[in-house]
C-alpha positions in Angstrom: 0.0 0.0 0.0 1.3 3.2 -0.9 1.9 5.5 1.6 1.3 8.7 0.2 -2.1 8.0 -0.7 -4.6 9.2 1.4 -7.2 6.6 1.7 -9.6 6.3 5.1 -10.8 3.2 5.8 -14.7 4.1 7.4 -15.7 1.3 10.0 -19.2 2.0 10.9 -20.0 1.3 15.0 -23.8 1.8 15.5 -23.1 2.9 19.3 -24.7 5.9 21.3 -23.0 9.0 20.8 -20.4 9.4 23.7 -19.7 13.4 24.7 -17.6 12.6 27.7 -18.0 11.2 30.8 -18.7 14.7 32.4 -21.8 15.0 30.2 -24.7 12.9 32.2 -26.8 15.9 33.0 -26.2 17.0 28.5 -27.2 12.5 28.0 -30.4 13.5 29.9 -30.9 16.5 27.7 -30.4 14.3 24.6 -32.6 11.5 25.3 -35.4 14.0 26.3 -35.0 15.7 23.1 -34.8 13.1 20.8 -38.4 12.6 21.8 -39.2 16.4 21.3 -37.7 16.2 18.3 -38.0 13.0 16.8 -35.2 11.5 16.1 -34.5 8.2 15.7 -33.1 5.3 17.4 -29.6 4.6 16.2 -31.0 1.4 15.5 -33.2 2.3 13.3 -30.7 4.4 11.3 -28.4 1.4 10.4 -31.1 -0.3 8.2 -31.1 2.8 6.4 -27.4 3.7 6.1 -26.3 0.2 5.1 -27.7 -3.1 3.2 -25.3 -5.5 5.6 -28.2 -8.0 7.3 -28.4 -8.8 10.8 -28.2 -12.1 12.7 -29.0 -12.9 16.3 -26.0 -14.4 18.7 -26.8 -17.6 20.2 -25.3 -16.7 23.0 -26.7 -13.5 23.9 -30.1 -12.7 21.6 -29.1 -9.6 20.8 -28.7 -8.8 17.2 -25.4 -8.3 15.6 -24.4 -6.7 12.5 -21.2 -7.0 10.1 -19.3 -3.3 9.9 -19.8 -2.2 6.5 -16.6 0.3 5.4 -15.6 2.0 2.7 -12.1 3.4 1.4 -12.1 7.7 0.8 -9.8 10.0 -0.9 -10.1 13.5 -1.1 -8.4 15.8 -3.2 -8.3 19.3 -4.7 -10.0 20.2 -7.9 -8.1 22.9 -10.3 -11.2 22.3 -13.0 -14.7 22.0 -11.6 -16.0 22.1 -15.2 -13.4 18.9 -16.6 -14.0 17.0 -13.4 -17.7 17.5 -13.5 -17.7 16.5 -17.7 -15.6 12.9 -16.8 -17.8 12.3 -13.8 -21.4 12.6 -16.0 -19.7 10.2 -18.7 -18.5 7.6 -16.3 -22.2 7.9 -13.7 -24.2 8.5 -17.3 -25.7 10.8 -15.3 -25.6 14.6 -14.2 -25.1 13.9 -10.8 -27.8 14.9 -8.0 -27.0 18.5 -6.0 -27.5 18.1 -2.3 -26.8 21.1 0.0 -25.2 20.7 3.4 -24.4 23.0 6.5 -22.1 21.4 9.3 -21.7 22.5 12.0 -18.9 21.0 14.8 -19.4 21.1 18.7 -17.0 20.9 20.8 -16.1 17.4 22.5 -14.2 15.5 24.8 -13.2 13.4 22.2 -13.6 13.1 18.5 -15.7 14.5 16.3 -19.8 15.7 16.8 -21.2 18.1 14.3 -24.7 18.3 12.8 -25.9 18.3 9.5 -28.7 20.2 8.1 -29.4 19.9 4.6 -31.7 23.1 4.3 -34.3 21.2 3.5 -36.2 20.7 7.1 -34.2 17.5 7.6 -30.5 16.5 9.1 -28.4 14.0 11.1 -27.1 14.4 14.6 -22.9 12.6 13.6 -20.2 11.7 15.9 -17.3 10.1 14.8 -13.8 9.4 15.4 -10.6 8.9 13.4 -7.0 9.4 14.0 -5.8 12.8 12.2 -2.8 10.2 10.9 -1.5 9.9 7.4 -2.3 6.8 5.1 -5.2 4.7 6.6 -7.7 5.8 8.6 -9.9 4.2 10.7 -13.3 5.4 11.1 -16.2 4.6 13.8 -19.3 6.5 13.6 -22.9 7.1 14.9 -25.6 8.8 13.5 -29.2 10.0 14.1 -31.9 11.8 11.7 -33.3 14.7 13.1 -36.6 16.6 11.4 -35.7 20.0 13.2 -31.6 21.1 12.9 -32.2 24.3 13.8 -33.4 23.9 17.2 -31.1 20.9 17.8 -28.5 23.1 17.0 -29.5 26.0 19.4 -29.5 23.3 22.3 -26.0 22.0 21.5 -24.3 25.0 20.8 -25.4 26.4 24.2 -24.2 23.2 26.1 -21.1 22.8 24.2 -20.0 25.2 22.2 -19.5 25.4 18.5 -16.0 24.6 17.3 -16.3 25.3 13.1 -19.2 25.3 10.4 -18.7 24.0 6.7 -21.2 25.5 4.2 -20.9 23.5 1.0 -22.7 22.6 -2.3 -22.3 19.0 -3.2 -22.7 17.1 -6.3 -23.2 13.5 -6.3 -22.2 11.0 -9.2 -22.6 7.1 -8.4 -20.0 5.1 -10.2 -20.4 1.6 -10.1 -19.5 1.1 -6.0 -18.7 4.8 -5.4 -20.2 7.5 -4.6 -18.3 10.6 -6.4 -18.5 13.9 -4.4 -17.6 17.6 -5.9 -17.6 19.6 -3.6 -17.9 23.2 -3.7 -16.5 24.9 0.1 -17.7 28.3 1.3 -14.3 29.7 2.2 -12.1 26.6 1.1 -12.5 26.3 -2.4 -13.9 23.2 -5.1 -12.7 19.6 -3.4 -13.3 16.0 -5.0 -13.9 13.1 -2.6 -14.5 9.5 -3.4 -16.6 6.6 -1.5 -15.5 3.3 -2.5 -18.1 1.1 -0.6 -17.2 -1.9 -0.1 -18.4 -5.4 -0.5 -18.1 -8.0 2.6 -16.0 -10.2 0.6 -13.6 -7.2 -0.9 -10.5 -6.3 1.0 -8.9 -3.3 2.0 -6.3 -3.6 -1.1 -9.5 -4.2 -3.4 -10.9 -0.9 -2.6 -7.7 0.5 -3.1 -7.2 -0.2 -6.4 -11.1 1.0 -7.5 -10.3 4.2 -6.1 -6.7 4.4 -7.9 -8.4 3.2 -11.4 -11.1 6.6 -11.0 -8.5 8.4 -9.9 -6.8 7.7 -13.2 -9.6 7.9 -14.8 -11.3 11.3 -13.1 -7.3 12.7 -14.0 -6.9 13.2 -10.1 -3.1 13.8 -9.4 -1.5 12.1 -6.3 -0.4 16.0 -5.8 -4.1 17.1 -5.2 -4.7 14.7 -2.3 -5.2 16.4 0.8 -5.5 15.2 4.5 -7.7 16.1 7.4 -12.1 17.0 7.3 -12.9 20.3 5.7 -13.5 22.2 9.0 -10.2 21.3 9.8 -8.9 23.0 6.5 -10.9 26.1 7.5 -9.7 26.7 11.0 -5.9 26.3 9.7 -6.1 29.4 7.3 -8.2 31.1 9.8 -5.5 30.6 12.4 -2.9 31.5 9.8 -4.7 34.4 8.3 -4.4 36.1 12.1 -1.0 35.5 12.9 -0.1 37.1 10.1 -2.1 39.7 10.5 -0.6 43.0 11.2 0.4 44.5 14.5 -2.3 45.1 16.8 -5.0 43.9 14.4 -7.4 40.9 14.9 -8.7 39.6 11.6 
């Protein structure tokens, strides 16, 4: 495996989100508003996230699912118009545009942030990954919610917001991948891929579908970038102020 690839191995854990173990009274807040605001069980949100069946443990009862994963690369994009024109021939489609505004609270550990797609609808994410390059490993939990906004109003005021990400996506399905381009409120245009991958493909396998698009999409190794876009965003906004002049807070 080459080691100047980015490529993050996702490993799906349908667990409850875990804020810290400071956080009972916040839990308490959580489980009453998932109620108020229907969202539903974790549970619930695997069927819908992933086709991997279930079986029951002999041992226990209790149901036990597979961990789907998929590899991702993501990468700058110099040509939004060329990238766009090779995605539509390879999908045979135009791609579908899906709006999305994250937002990240702070957290003892990991990653939580909110989705809202501006469209009356989002998902409640935590995750967690080592900010490593090469492979990453990837656990995460998720949750639809029918109201961001005021899910969002609660959690900033008990956490705190760390970073938002305002982006317009559009998504090409290629065979087993789902092709992002992104376009970044305050980043720029960004290229991701989703190799999802089958039970009986390994790691090396999805690997070499995402090399063959790469080739194929004309994505350089040079493009590849490391880290989540929020993290992108709070780097030049750190650098933008210490280089700021004397006295002056940008």
């Amino acid at each position: 495996m080459r080691k100047d690839l980015l490529v993050k191995v996702s490993l799906a854990r349908w667990s409850e989100i875990s804020l810290g173990s400071s956080s009972d009274s916040l839990r308490m807040k959580l489980a009453a508003l998932r109620s108020a605001l229907r969202l539903r069980p974790l549970t619930e949100c695997f069927a819908v996230k992933s086709s991997v069946g279930t079986r029951r443990s002999s041992s226990s009862g209790r149901l036990s699912r597979e961990m789907p994963s998929n590899v991702e690369i993501k990468a700058k994009v110099s040509d939004m118009a060329l990238f766009a024109k090779k995605a539509a021939e390879l999908s045979q489609s135009e791609g579908s545009i899906i709006r999305q505004h994250d937002t990240f609270f702070n957290c003892s550990r990991g990653r939580l942030k909110l989705r809202d797609f501006m469209n009356e609808s989002g998902q409640l994410i935590f995750y967690e990954r080592p900010d490593t390059d090469g492979p990453k490993l990837s656990r995460y939990s998720i949750s639809p919610t029918s109201d961001p906004q005021s899910l969002r109003t609660v959690l900033s005021d008990a956490l705190g917001v760390k970073g938002e990400v305002r982006k317009e996506r559009r998504l090409f399905l290629i065979g087993q991948t789902r092709v992002h381009l992104d376009t970044v409120e305050g980043l720029g245009d960004y290229m991701e891929l989703e190799v999802v991958m089958r039970p009986d493909q390994t790691l090396e396998d999805g690997q070499r579908v995402a090399e063959q698009l790469m080739e194929a999409l004309s994505v350089s190794e040079e493009s590849l970038v490391t880290g989540a876009y929020v993290d992108l965003l709070l780097e030049g906004r750190a650098h933008t102020q210490t280089n700021a002049p004397h006295g002056k807070t940008l």
